[in-house]
N, C-alpha and C positions, 0 to 999 in steps of 0.2 A: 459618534458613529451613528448612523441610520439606522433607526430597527432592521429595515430589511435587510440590509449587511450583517452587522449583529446575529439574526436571526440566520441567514445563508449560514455564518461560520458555526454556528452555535448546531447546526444540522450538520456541518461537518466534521464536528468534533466526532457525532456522534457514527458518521458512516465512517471513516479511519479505524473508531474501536472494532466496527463490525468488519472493519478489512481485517484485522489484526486477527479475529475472530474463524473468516473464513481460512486465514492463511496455517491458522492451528489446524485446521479441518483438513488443510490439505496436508500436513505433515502428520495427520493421524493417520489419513490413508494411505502417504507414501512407510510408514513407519509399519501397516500393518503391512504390507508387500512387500518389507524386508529390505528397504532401500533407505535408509538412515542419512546415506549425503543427502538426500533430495529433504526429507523431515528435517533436514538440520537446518536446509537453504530456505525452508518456508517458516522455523519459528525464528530464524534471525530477521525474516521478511514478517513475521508479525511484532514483533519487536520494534520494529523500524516504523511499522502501522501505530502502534501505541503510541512510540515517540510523536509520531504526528498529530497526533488527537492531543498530548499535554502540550504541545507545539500551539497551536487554536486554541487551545483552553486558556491556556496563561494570557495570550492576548486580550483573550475577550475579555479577563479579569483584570488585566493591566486598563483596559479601556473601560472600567466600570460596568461592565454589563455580566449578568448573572449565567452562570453558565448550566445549564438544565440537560439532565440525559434520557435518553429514551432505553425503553426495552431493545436488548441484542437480539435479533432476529437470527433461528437458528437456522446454518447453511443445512441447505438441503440437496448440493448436487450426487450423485452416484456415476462415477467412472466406471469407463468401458474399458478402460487399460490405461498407461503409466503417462500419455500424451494429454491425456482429457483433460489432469488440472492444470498442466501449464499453459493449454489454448483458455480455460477457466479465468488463469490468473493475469494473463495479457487481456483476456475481456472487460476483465474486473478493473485493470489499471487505467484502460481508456475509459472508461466510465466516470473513475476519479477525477481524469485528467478534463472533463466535460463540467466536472462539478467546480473543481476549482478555478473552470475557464468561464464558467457562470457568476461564482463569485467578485472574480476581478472584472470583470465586463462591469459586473452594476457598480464595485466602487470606483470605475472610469467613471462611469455616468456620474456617479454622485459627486466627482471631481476628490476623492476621498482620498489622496497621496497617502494619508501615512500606511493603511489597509495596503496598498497597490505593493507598495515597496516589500510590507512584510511578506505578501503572498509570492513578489518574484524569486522568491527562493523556493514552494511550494511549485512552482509555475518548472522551474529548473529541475526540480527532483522528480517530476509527472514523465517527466523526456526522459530522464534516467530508467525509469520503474519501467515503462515501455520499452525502453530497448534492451535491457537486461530482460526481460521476459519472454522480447521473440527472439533474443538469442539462446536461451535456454531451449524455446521448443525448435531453433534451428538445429542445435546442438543434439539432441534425443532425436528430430529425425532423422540424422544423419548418424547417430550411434546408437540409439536404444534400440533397435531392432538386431544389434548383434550381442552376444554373452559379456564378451568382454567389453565392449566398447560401451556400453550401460554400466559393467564394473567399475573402470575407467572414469566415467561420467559422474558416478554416486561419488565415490572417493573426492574427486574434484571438490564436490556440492559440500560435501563433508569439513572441508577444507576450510570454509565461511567461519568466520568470524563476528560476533556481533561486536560493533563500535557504536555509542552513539553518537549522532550529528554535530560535533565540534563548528560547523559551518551554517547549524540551524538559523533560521532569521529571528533578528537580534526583538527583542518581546520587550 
């Protein structure tokens, strides 16, 4: 594997933990607002952020290369109300979905198949994470503005389950 490859995933190992991180942040703010479905939907969503990161991890250790971590940078955003992290967290997701389209770009260039193949499963779950997240803030603008229909909406969230990736890309 090419340092620069290498290195791309080995920086992504390390922004996944920091998703995983932010997503706690967000169910500490939904959790402090009293809203426990939406807390529940963001730490099974950082759950899913970890799994990603030993997802990258293990590869780069199956492929010889040493896997190195950086400081977690602490989130810093402050909401204005119950909509702000989910437009946050569809922000956050197309940001991923930029990084991990970085990475596969350069191991196309490098002609790097086996990289290509592991990532199209990462590449497939970027689509997922984005559309689950503007369906979430379709969802709250269309009912969190009313009592119950937010009620309604938490209970759903609540409902989440953590599973992990049975279908992860094979390491």
């Amino acid at each position: 594997m090419e340092k620069k490859i290498a290195d791309m995933i080995n920086d992504q190992v390390n922004k996944e933990l920091y998703s995983a991180y932010l997503y706690l942040d967000f169910a500490n703010y939904y959790a402090d607002e009293g809203l426990d479905g939406f807390a529940n939907w963001y730490e099974v969503q950082a759950k899913e952020e970890r799994d990603h990161a030993f997802m990258l991890r293990r590869y780069l250790i199956n492929n010889g290369v040493r896997v190195t971590f950086d400081a977690i940078a602490k989130p810093d955003k402050k909401f204005a109300n119950h909509l702000a992290p989910l437009e946050e967290g569809l922000k956050h997701e197309k940001y991923v979905t930029s990084l991990i389209t970085a990475i596969y770009a350069e191991a196309f260039k490098a002609k790097d198949f086996r990289t290509m193949q592991f990532l199209d499963w990462f590449v497939k779950e970027q689509g997922e994470e984005e559309t689950n997240a503007d369906d979430l803030i379709k969802k709250m603008k269309l009912f969190g503005s009313d009592a119950k229909g937010l009620y309604s909406l938490n209970q759903e969230l609540a409902a989440r389950v953590y599973v992990p990736s049975a279908t992860g890309p094979a390491m």
